[in-house]
Every structure is written in C-alpha cells, then in structure tokens.
C-alpha positions in Angstrom: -28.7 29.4 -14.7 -30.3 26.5 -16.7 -33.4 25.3 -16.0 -33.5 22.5 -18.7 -34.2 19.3 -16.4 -31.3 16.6 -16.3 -30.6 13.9 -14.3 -28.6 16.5 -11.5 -31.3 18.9 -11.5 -34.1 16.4 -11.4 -32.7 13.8 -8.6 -33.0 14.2 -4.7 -29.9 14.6 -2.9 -28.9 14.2 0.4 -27.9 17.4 2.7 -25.2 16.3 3.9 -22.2 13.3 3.7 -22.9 9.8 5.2 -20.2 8.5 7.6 -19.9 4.4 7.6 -16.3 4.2 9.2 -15.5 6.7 11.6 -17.8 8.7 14.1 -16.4 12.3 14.2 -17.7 13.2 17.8 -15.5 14.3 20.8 -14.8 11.0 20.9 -14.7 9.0 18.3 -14.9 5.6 17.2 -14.1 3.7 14.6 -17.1 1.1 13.8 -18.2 1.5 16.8 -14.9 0.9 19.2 -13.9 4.1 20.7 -10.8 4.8 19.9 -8.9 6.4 23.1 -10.6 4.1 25.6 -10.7 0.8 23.5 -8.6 0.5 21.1 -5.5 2.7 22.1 -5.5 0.8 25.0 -6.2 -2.7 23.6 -4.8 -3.1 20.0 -2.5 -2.2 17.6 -1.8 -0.3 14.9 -2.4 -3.1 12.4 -5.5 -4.4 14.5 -7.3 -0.6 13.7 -6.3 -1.2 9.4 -8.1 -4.6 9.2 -11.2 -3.0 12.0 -11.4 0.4 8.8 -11.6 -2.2 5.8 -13.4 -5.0 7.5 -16.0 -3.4 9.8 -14.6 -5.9 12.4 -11.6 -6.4 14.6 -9.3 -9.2 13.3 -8.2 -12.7 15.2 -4.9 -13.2 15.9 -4.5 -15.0 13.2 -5.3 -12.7 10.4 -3.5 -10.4 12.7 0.0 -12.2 12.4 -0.9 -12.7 8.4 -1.6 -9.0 7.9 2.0 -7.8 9.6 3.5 -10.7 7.5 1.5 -9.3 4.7 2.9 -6.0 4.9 6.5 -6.6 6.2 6.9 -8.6 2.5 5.3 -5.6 0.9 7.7 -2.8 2.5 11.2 -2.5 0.2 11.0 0.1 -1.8 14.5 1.0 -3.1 15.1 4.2 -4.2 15.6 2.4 -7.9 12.3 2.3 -7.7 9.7 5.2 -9.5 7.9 6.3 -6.4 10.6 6.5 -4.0 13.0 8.0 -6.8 10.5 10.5 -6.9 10.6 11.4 -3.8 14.7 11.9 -3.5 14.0 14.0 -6.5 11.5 16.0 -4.6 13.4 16.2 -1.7 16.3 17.0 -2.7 14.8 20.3 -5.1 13.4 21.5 -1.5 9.8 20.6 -1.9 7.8 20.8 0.9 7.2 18.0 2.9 3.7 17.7 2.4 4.9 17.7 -1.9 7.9 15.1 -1.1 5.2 12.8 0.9 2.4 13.1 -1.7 4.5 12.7 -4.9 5.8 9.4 -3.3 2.1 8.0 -2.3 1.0 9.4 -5.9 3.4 7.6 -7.5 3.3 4.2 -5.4 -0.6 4.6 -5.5 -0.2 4.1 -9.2 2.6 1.4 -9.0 0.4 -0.5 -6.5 -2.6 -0.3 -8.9 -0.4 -1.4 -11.5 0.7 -4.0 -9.6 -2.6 -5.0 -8.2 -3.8 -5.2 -12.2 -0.8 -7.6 -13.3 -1.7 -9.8 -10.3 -5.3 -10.3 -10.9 -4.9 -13.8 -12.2 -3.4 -14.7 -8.9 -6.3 -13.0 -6.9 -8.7 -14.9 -9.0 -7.3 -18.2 -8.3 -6.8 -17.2 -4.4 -10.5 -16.8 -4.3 -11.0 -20.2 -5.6 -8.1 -21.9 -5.5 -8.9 -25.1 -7.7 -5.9 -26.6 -9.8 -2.7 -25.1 -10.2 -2.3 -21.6 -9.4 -0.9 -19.3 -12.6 2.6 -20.3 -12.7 3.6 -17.0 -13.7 3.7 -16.0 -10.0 5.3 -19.1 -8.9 9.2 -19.4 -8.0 11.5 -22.4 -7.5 13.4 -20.8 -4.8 11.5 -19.3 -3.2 11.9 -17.8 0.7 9.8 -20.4 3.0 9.4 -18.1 6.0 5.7 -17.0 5.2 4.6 -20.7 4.8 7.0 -21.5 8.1 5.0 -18.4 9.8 1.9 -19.9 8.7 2.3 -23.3 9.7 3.3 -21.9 12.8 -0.3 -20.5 13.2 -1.8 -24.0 12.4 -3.7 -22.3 9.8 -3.2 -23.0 6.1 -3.3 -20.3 3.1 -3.2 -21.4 -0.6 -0.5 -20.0 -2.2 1.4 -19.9 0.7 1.0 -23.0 2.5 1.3 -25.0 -0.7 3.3 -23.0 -3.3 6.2 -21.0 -3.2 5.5 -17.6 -4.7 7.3 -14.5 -5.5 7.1 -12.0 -2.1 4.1 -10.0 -3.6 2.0 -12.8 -4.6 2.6 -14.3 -1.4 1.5 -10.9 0.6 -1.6 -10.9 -1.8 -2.6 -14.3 -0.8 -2.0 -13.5 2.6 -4.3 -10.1 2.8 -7.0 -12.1 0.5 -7.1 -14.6 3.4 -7.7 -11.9 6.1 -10.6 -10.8 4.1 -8.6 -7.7 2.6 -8.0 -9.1 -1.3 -10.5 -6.3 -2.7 -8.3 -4.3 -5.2 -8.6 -0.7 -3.6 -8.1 -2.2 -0.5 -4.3 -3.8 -1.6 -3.5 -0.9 -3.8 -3.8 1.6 -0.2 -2.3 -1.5 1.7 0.7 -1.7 -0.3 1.1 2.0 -0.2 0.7 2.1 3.5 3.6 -0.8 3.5 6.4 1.2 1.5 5.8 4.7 2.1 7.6 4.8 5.4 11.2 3.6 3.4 10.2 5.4 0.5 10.2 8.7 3.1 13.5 7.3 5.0 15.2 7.1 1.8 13.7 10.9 0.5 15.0 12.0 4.2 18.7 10.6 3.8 19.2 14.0 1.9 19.4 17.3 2.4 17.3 19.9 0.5 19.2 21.8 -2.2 22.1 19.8 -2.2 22.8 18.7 -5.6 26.3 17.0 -5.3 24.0 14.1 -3.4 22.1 13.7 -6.9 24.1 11.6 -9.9 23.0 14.3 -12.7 24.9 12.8 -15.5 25.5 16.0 -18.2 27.2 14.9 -21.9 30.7 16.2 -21.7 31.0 19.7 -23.3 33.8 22.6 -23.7 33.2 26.0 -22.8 35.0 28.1 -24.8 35.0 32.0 -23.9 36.8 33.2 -27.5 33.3 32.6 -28.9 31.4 35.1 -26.5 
C-alpha cells in the first residue's frame, strides 16, 4: 500500500453520503413533505418532479407548463435510436431490466445531444432580448402551447411570442418553471419518452424474429458445392 502523500490520501473525507433530496426514514419525505401523508394525498405525479429539482412545490401554473412541457416531449417513434434499440433488445429476449436501460441509455444520450444543439435557445430564454435564434423558429407552427399559455394569463418568451419547433417550445416552457438547467432537461426528456419508447419495445414478443425487417442480400445456396 503506498504511502506517498497525494491529494486522496492527504484530504478529510466524510464517513458517510450526504442526503439533500430525500429522507430515507420509515417515512420519508421528499424536501421535507412526507410523502404518504402529504403528497400522495395532495399532489401529483408531476407536482413531486418539479418539488426533486426545485426544492419547492410548484404553482399551478408551472404545474400546467410542466405537463405541457412534457406531453410535447413524449413521441418517440420507433424510427428513432433509443426506442429502436429497445425493439432490438426486446425482441433478442433481453431482460427487461436490459430492454428498459438500453432505451434510457440511449435517449439519455439523445437528450444530451439534444440539450447541446439547443443551447442557443436556452441562452436567449434566460434573457430573452431581440430576436430569438431563428434556427428554432417555424412558420407553421402548432399554436396550442401559446393557446395553453394564454389560457394561464401568464406569458413565456418563445411561446407566447414565437412559434417554435415542439422541443424548443417544451425547453422554454421547463426554463420558465425554473427547470432549464441542462441535467435537469436531459432526465426530463428522458422521463417524457421512455414510457412510448417501452410501449413500442412491448408490441413484440421475445424471440420472434419474423416481427423484425432483417433485410439479408439475396444469395443461392447450392448443395453440389458441399
């Protein structure tokens, strides 16, 4: 064993791993709300996401934009890498545990991807002065995000006053409930297409090829060779 000092050997380390989200007790609570006697019985499903990221429970408004957010986020055709994968996986009879973690992986990484080739949006959502990058923009655009919004009486740039292409549109929309960090979207959009990334993976049945367009060059088989 060395005993050459080093930043490892020479440093103080804790004993053992701090806990900032969730309290691991009997019962436990998530920032502080238990979560069998308060928020089971209180909130919702996307009420608990926005409470993990944001330390806080969000108003019904960033409520409304974080479903919107996410409902604009969830196609994933199975054209698509990550939920391709996962029809792959499924159908070579990988466990489900291996079909439901090669999908995340994958979308993980198409999310990041994503979240990269977007970052010129997210900077002008964070100061939206001036034009936002056209790039993102569309001229027909769906107008039932900036109808939802109106609807709120609340007003979010990129939404409100642009039409956008659906992703840019849920980016702007997460950004405005105080979830635009970049980990945070990458595991938000993964948490949005992972359920039809699964449904699709699901539509077939283990070990069944014929379900599976494996395209193979023509070829002759010809026994006199043998």
């Amino acid at each position: 064993m060395s005993t050459r000092p080093g930043p490892i050997e020479d440093g103080t380390w804790p004993t053992t791993l701090t806990a900032h989200v969730v309290d691991a007790s009997a019962h436990p609570r998530i920032h502080g709300f238990a979560v069998a006697d308060d928020l089971a019985r209180h909130y919702a499903a996307t009420d608990v996401t926005c409470l993990a990221y944001a330390g806080e429970l969000p108003s019904d408004v960033q409520r409304r934009l974080c479903d919107l957010a996410l409902v604009l986020l969830a196609p994933a055709d199975v054209g698509s890498a990550p939920a391709h994968a996962g029809v792959l996986a499924r159908v070579l009879a990988a466990g489900d545990a291996n079909v439901v973690g090669i999908a995340a992986m994958l979308a993980a990484e198409a999310a990041s991807a994503e979240v990269r080739g977007h970052s010129a949006w997210l900077k002008w959502c964070a100061a939206p002065q001036g034009p936002p990058p056209a790039e993102f923009l569309v001229t027909d655009g769906d107008e039932t995000a900036a109808t939802v919004v109106a609807e709120l009486g609340t007003f979010v740039a990129g939404v409100s006053d642009h039409r956008a292409t659906p992703v840019a549109t849920a980016f702007a929309l997460l950004h405005a409930c105080g979830l635009g960090a970049t980990l945070r979207l990458v595991a938000l959009v993964v948490q949005a297409r992972l359920p039809c990334m699964i449904a699709e993976a699901e539509r077939h049945t283990p070990r069944h090829l014929q379900s599976y367009p494996i395209q193979a060059p023509p070829f002759d088989y010809d026994e006199s060779t043998r």
